[in-house]
N, C-alpha and C positions, 0 to 999 in steps of 0.2 A: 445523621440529622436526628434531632431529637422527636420523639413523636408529638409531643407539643409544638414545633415548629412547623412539623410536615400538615397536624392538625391548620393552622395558621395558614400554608401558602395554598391550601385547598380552601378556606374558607376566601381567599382574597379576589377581587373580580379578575377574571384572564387580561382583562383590555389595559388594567391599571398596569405602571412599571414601581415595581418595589423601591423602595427608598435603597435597600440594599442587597445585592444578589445572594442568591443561596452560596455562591463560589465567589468568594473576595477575587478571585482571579477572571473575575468575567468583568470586572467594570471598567470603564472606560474604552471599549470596543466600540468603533464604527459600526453602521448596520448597510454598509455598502456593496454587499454582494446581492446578485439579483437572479431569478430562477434561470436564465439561462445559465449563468456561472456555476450556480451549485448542481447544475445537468449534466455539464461538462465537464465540471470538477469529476461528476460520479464517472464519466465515461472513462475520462482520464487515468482516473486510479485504475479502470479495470482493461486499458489498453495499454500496453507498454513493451519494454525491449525484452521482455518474458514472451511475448509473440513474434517481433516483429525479428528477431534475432535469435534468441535462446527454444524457440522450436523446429530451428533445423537440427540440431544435435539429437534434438529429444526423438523428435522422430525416426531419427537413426539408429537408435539405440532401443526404443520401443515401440515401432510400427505405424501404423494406422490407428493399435488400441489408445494411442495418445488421446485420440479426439475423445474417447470415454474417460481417460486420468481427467481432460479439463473440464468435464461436464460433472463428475463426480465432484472433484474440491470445488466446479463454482458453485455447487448446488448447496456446500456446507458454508464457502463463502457468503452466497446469497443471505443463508442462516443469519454468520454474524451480524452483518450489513442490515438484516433487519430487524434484531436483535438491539443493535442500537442505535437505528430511527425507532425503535419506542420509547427506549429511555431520552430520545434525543425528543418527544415531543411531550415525555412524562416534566423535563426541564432541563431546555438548551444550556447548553455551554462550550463555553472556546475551549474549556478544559477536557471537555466530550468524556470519553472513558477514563482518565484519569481522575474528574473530577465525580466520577460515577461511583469508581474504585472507593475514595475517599467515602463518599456517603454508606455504602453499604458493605463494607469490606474494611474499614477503618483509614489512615493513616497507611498504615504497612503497606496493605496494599496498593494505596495509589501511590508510594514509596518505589515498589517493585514495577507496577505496570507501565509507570513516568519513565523512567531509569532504562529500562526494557526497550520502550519504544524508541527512546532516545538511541541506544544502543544499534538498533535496526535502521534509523535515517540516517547516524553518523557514517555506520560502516557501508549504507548504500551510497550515500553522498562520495565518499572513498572512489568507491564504481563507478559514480555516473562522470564525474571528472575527468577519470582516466580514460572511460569510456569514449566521451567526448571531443575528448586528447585522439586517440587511434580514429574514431571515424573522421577528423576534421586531417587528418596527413594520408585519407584516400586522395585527396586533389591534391595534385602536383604546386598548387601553389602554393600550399603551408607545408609540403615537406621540410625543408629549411628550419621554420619554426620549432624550439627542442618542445617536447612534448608538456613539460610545466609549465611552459610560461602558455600555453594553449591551456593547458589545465585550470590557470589562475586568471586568465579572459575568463574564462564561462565561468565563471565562482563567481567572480567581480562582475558580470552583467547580472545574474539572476540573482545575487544581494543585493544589486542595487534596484532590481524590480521589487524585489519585497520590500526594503526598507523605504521605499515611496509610498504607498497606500496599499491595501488591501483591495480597492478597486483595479487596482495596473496588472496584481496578481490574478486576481479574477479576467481582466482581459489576455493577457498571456494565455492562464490555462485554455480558457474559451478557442484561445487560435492555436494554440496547439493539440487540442483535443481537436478543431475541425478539418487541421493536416492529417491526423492518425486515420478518424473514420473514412476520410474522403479517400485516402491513399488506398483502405481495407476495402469500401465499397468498389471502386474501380477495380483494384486486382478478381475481385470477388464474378463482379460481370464478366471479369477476360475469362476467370476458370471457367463458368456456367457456359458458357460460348465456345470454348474448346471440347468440354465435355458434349456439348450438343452435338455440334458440327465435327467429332470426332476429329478434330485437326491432330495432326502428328504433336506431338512433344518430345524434341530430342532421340526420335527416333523409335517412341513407342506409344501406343493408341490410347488414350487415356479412357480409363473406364474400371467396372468394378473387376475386371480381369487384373489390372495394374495389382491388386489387391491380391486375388486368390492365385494369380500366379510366383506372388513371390512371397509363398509364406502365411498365406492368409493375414489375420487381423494382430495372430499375437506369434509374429516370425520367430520370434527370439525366444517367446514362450514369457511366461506372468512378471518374473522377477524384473526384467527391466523397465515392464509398465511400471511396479511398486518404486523400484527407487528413483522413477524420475516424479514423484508424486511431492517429495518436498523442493524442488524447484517448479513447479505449478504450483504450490500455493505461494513461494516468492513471486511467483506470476500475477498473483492475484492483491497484493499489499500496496496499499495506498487506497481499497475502497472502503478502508474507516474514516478517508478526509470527510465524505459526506457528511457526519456527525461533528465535526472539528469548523468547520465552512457553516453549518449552522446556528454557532453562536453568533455570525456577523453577518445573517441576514435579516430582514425587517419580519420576513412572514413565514418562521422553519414550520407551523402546521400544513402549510400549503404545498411549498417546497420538499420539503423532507418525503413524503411518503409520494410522490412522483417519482423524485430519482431513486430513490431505493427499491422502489418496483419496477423500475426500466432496468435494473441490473440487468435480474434474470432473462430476459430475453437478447439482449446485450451480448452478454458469455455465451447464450446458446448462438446468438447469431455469427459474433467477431471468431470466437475463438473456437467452438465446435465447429461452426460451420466453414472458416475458413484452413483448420488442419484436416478435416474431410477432404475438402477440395484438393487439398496437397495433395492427400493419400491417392485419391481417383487421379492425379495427376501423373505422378512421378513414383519410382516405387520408394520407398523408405531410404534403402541403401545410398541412393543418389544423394539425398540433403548430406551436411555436415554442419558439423557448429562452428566455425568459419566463414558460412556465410549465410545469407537472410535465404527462407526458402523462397520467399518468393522473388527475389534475385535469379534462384537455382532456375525456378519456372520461366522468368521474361526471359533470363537467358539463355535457354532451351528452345527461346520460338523466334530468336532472334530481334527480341525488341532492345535496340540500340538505347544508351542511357540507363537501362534500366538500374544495374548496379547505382548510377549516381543518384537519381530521385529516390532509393529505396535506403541509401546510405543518410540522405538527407533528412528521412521520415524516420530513420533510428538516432540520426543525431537530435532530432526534435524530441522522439521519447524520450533520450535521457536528460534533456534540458527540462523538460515535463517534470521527471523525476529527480531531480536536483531542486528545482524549483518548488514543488510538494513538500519534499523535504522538510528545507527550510520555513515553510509556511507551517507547518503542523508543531516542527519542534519549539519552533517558536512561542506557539502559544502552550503548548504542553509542561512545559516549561515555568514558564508563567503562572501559570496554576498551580505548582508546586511549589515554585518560588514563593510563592503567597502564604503557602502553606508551610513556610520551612524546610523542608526536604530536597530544597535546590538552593542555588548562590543567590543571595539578595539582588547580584548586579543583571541576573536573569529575567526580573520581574519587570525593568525598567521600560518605559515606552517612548518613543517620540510623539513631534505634533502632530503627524500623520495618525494617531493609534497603534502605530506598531509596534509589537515587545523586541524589539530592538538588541535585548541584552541575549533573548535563547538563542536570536538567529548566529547572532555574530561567536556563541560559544561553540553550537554546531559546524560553521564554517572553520574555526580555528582547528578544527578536529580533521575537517577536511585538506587543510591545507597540510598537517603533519601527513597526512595519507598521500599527498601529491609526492611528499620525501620520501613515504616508505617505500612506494608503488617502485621505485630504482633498486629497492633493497630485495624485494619480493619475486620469489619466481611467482612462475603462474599459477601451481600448485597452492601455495599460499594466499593466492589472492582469488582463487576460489573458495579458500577457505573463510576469506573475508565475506561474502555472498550467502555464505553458509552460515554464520555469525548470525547477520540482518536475517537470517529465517528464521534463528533462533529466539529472537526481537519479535518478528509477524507473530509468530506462532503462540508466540505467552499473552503479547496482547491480546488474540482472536481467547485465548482461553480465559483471561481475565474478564473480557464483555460478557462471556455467555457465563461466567459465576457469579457477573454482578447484576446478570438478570435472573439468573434464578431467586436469589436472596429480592431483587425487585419483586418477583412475583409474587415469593412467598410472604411477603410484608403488604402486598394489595390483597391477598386471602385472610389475612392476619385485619384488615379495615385501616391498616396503617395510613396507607397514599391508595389514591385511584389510577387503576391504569388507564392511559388514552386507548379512545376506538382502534386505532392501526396498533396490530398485535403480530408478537412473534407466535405461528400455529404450531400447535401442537406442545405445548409447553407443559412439565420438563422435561419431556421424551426428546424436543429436539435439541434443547441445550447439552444433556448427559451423551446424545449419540456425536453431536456434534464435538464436545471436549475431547471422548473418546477413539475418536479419528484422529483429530488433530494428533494428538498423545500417542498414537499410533503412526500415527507418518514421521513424528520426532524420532519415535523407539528404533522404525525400520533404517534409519540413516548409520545405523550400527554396521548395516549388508554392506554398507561402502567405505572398505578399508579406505582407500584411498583420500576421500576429502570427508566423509561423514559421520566416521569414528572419528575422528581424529577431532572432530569439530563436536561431537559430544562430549568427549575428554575436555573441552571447556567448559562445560556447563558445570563443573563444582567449583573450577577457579571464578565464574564470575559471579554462583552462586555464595561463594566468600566476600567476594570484591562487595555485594549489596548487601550484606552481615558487615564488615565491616564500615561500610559508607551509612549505614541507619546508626549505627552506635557514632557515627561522628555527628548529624543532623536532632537526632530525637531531643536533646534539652533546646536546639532550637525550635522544634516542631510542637512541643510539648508550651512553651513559649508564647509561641503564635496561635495557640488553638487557647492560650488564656487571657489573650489579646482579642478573640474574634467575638463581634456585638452577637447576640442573641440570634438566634433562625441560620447562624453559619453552620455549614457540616462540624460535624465535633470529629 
């Protein structure tokens, strides 16, 4: 954006609505989300089958110390998260970080971080379908059913939630974010009560003994805290919808800095404090990534059902996460579209407001994955998961370089920053890239799925080299098409 425009949207009253948005890809949005939705939106992203599933393995593999991996990456998460609820109140958008990218990072960048993103919900979208597929043939009644056409129900119900309104979407998250906590809060009272009253678990006393007798906090010793550190931050993806859910509400000053500071207590409460409780429960060894730990626990104390209500509350997360998905690529999409750098038929929208053309390219993508998912051992389709980290991970690093160039441009008198600030700035952007960049690099330790999944990063670092040289006369195009005050 030009500094004569930015001079202009500073000088204009906040209460007015501009004739024209700063992002051609922001207009014609609903403003139908309401502060419960984008609360629970926030919880949503930062609850999911990264807990409720994928830290019984973790725990296995690296202790008790886990409960410090998730307090560590939420603390850098919190970071990003608030990092862009500033730019998300310096000037909303449905296009959030990509449309961020664009202003202060060029074209290019919001080229790479769009593309990026997209890459991390397609290949998680992959996931959650499958996913969804295996927890739904726990019940006897849909064994019968072959697992794609289960696959292709749940695509085709949460498309059809999104292409209805972005209020139906905001309802869904809402109740499915109120099954995840409620389920978290209850397990959480049974462990506090077991620890109290010292009740047996399977056979052994729960308590900080559980702990120091098998191994202390880091049994296995450092290395396998470190590499279960990039599947905690996959744990952690989807808490940039906050930013994304803020172009399509009426009041994102009000909104925004509420749920972006309930994060942090959030993470410290759901996910530090219920792998603690695991730990003081059960020793480490006992989980496996097979099953939900707290499956492992009720069924330890003999609470009957347990496995079915806890399989019910992971097939909700990944309906959550499927659901998200599509809602985010959607509009990300969109915004690029607008800008050239995506398919013109991506831009399109229904009567509802919906961008109709990104959701249904994302699904198309998933539906090839419901094909591969037959072709794929399992090996592979971790590898896929590892992909979608590779997505989180550039996004998280793209927010925090398109705040620092923010910053240094409100130092500079360019724009003014809003009161709600990321502290500590740039000390927390640089420590923050710097981890991240670090938990990428350590994924080298893991022949197995994590080298291997680095060994992609030049092929698809080619794939967006080659896809900008097919876009740029159209992108170049459209930016000599966009009226005055649009990002250049």
């Amino acid at each position: 954006m030009s500094k004569d425009a930015v001079d202009t949207a500073q000088a204009a009253p906040p209460t007015l609505a501009a004739p024209t948005p700063a992002d051609a890809g922001d207009a014609g949005y609903s403003k139908d989300l309401k502060a419960r939705h984008v609360n629970m939106i926030a919880i949503g992203g930062a609850i999911g089958t990264g807990l409720f599933l994928g830290a019984g393995g973790r725990l296995h593999n690296a202790g008790p110390a886990l409960a410090i991996a998730y307090l560590v990456c939420g603390i850098f998460a919190f970071f990003v998260v608030r990092a862009l609820g500033e730019l998300v109140l310096y000037r909303p958008s449905s296009g959030s970080f990509v449309s961020y990218a664009r202003e202060f990072l060029g074209e290019k960048g919001a080229y790479v971080a769009g593309w990026m993103y997209f890459l991390n919900w397609s290949t998680t979208g992959i996931a959650d379908i499958t996913a969804i597929a295996l927890y739904t043939h726990y019940w006897s009644a849909f064994t019968d059913i072959p697992q794609w056409v289960l696959a292709l129900i749940a695509l085709a119900v949460v498309l059809a939630v999104n292409l209805i309104s972005v209020k139906i979407f905001g309802e869904m998250e809402f109740w499915f974010a109120i099954i995840k906590v409620a389920t978290l809060v209850a397990f959480m009272f049974v462990g506090i009560f077991l620890l109290a009253t010292q009740h047996e678990v399977g056979g052994t006393t729960p308590g900080l003994s559980v702990i120091t007798d098998h191994g202390g906090v880091l049994p296995h010793g450092l290395m396998p805290v470190v590499l279960v550190m990039q599947g905690v931050i996959f744990a952690y993806a989807a808490l940039e919808l906050v930013g994304v859910a803020a172009g399509e509400t009426a009041e994102p000053e009000k909104i925004v800095p509420r749920a972006v500071n309930s994060i942090m207590w959030r993470v410290g409460l759901f996910y530090v404090g219920s792998v603690v409780l695991l730990a003081l429960l059960l020793p480490g060894s006992v989980y496996s990534a097979d099953e939900s730990p707290f499956v492992t626990v009720l069924s330890k104390i003999g609470v009957e059902g347990a496995g079915d209500v806890m399989n019910l509350v992971v097939l909700t997360a990944a309906m959550s996460s499927l659901n998200s998905g599509l809602y985010s690529t959607g509009r990300i999409l969109r915004s690029m579209a607008m800008a050239g750098s995506a398919p013109q038929f991506t831009a399109r929208m229904n009567r509802s407001q919906v961008p109709y053309g990104g959701i249904l390219l994302t699904c198309a993508v998933c539906v090839l994955g419901v094909g591969l998912n037959f072709l794929m051992p399992s090996q592979a389709f971790e590898i896929v998961l590892n992909v979608a980290s590779l997505g989180i991970i550039s996004t998280w690093v793209i927010i925090m370089i398109c705040h620092l160039v923010f910053v240094r441009r409100a130092k500079a008198g360019l724009l003014a920053r809003p009161s709600f600030r990321l502290p500590g700035s740039p000390v927390t952007e640089i420590v923050t890239i710097a981890f991240l960049l670090a938990v990428l690099g350590l994924m080298w330790n893991d022949p197995e799925v994590g080298r291997k999944t680095l060994l992609l990063v030049p092929v698809i670092a080619a794939m967006l080299v080659a896809g900008w040289f097919g876009v740029r006369r159209r992108v170049t195009e459209t930016q000599g098409q966009q009226p005055a005050g649009s990002p250049e």
